[in-house]
N, C-alpha and C positions, 0 to 999 in steps of 0.2 A: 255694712258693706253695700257700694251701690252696684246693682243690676245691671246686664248689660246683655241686649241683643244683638249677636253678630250674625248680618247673612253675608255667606261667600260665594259668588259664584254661581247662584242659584237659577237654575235654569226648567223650566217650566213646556208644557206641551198641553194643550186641550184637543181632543182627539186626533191626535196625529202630527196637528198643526205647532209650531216652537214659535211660544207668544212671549215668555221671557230668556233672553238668552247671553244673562251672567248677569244678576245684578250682583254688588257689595253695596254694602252698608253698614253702620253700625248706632245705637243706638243705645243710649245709657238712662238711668232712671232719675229723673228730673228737666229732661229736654223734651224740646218739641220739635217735630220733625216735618215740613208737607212735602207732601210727593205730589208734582204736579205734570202735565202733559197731556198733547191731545188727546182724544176720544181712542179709541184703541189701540193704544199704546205700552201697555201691561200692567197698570198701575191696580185694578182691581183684580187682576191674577194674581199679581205680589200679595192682596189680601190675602185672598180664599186659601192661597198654597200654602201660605205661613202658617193658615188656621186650620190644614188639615180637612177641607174641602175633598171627598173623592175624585171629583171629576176632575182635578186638577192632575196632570201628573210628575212629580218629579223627575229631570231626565240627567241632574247632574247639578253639584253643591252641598252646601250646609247650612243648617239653620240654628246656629249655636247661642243657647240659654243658661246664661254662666255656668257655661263649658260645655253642657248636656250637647247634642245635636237633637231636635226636639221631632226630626222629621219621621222617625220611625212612629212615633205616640199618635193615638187617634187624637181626633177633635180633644174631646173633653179631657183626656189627661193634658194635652195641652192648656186647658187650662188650669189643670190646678196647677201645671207647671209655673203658672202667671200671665197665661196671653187672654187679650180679649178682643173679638171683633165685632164692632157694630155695623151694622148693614145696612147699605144705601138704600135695601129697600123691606126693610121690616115686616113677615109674612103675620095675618091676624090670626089668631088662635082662639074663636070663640068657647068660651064658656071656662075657660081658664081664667081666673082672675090678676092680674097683675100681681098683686101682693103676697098670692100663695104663690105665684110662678115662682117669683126673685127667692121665696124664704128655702121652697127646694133646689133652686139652681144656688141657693150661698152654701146652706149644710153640705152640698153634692160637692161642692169645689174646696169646702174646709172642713173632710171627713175626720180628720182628729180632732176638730173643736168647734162639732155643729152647735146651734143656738137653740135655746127652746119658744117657742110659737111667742110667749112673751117681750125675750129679750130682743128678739130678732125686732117685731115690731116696732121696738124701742129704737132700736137700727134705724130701720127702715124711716120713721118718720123723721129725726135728727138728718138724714139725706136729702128726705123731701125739702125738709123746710129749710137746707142746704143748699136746692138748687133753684129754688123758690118755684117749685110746684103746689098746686093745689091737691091737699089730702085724699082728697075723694077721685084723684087719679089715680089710686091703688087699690082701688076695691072691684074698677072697671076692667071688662074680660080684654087681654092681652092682645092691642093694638086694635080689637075690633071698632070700627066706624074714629080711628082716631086718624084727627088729621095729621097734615106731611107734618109740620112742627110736632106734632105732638108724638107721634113716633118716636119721632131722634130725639125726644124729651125723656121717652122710654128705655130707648138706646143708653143715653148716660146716664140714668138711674140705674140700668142696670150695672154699666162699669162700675161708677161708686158703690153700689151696695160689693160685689165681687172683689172690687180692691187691688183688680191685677197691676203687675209690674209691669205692663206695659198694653196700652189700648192701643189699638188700629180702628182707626175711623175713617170708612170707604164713603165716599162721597155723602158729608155728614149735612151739605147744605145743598143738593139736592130737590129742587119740587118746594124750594121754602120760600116764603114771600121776604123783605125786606125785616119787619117784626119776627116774626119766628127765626130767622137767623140771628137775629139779637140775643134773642132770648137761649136760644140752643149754644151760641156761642160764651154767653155769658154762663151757663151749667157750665160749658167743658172748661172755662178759666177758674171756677170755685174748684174744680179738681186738680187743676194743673198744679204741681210740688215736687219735692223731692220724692215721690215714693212712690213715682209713675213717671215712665216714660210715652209720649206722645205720638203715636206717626198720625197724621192728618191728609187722608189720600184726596185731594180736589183737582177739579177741574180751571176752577179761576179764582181768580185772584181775591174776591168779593169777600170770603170768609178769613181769609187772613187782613183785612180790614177788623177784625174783632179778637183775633187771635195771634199773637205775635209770638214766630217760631223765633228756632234761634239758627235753624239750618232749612236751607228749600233743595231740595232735590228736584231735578226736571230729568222723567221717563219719555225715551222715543224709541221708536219700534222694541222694546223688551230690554233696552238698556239705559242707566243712569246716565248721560250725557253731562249735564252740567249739576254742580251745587255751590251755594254762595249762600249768604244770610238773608235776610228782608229783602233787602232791596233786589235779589234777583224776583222776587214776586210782582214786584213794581214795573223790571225791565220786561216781564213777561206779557204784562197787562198791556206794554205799550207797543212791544213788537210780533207778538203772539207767538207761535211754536216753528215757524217754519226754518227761521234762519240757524236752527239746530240742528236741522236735520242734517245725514248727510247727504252731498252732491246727488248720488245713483236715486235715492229718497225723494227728488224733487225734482228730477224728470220723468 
């Protein structure tokens, strides 16, 4: 049975201020989705709120995970529920190893059928050499001195080892040069299948150059405005965000 995320209506506030106010959506497992739009626009509030972020506050909607409303669950049981979010900007965790992180963040996420230190590794490398990482990037302590590619390298290794039903990726090309978006782009398409659904939150156009959704959403002031396939990514590149706005918006 496929997966499906619906948000209704969801409406967001960070201290005080209402930064999203009613998106819908919906989102099923085997598509890809980018959410695009200017610079403060709400599209990395739509992350964090889905994912259970405190600071974020709910002021109204639903975030429905075939059926559940998932709003009440903290972070983490959101995701065994099957959410996952990578983060545009990846905090270091010296003296944590990459390898052990992933083996207790997978047992934490799949408590009826943790792995044991062997099999898991067994995992773990079948991923790596899935996303054509180098080995000895899981021995290294968690993000410390890793560059911006190599991050978001960490980012989808973590989704893949997790396996959630559906990844949110907040600004995954971000701080990446030409190369490393190839390469981070080229991980997220050895993931992409039936058994995961995609949201792809960016800024431009650049990344879907590697990555071909199959729906674009365009966020302005906290609401969904338009959506169309590819080629609204295209129309975007070339006219930029303004002419979405409304009227009152651009005086």
């Amino acid at each position: 049975m496929t997966s499906e995320l619906v948000i209704r209506d969801l409406k967001v506030s960070i201290e005080g201020k209402q930064i999203l106010k009613g998106i819908n959506l919906t989102v099923r497992q085997g598509e890809i989705h980018a959410i695009m739009g200017p610079n403060g626009s709400g599209k990395s509030t739509m992350s964090y709120a889905l994912m259970g972020h405190p600071k974020y506050q709910i002021t109204g909607g639903q975030v429905l995970l075939d059926g559940q409303d998932v709003l009440s669950l903290t972070a983490d049981k959101r995701a065994r529920a099957g959410l996952f979010l990578g983060f545009q900007y990846p905090v270091e965790v010296p003296g944590v190893r990459l390898g052990n992180f992933l083996r207790i963040a997978y047992n934490s996420s799949h408590p009826n059928s943790p792995l044991s230190p062997t099999k898991f590794f067994k995992l773990l490398k079948e991923k790596v050499n899935q996303l054509g990482i180098d080995e000895n990037f899981i021995g290294r302590s968690l993000n410390e001195g890793f560059s911006g590619g190599e991050k978001k390298r960490a980012e989808v290794l973590q989704m893949a080892i997790l396996q959630p039903k559906f990844g949110i990726l907040d600004e995954t090309d971000s701080g990446l040069d030409i190369d490393s978006l190839k390469i981070v782009a080229t991980a997220i398409n050895s993931m992409a299948g039936p058994n995961i659904g995609l949201i792809l939150v960016t800024h431009y156009q650049r990344l879907l150059q590697y990555i071909t959704p199959q729906f674009v959403h365009v966020v302005v002031d906290g609401r969904i405005v338009k959506s169309g396939g590819k080629e609204l990514a295209r129309e975007l590149e070339e006219k930029g965000y303004d002419w979405l706005r409304e009227p009152e918006l651009t005086n």
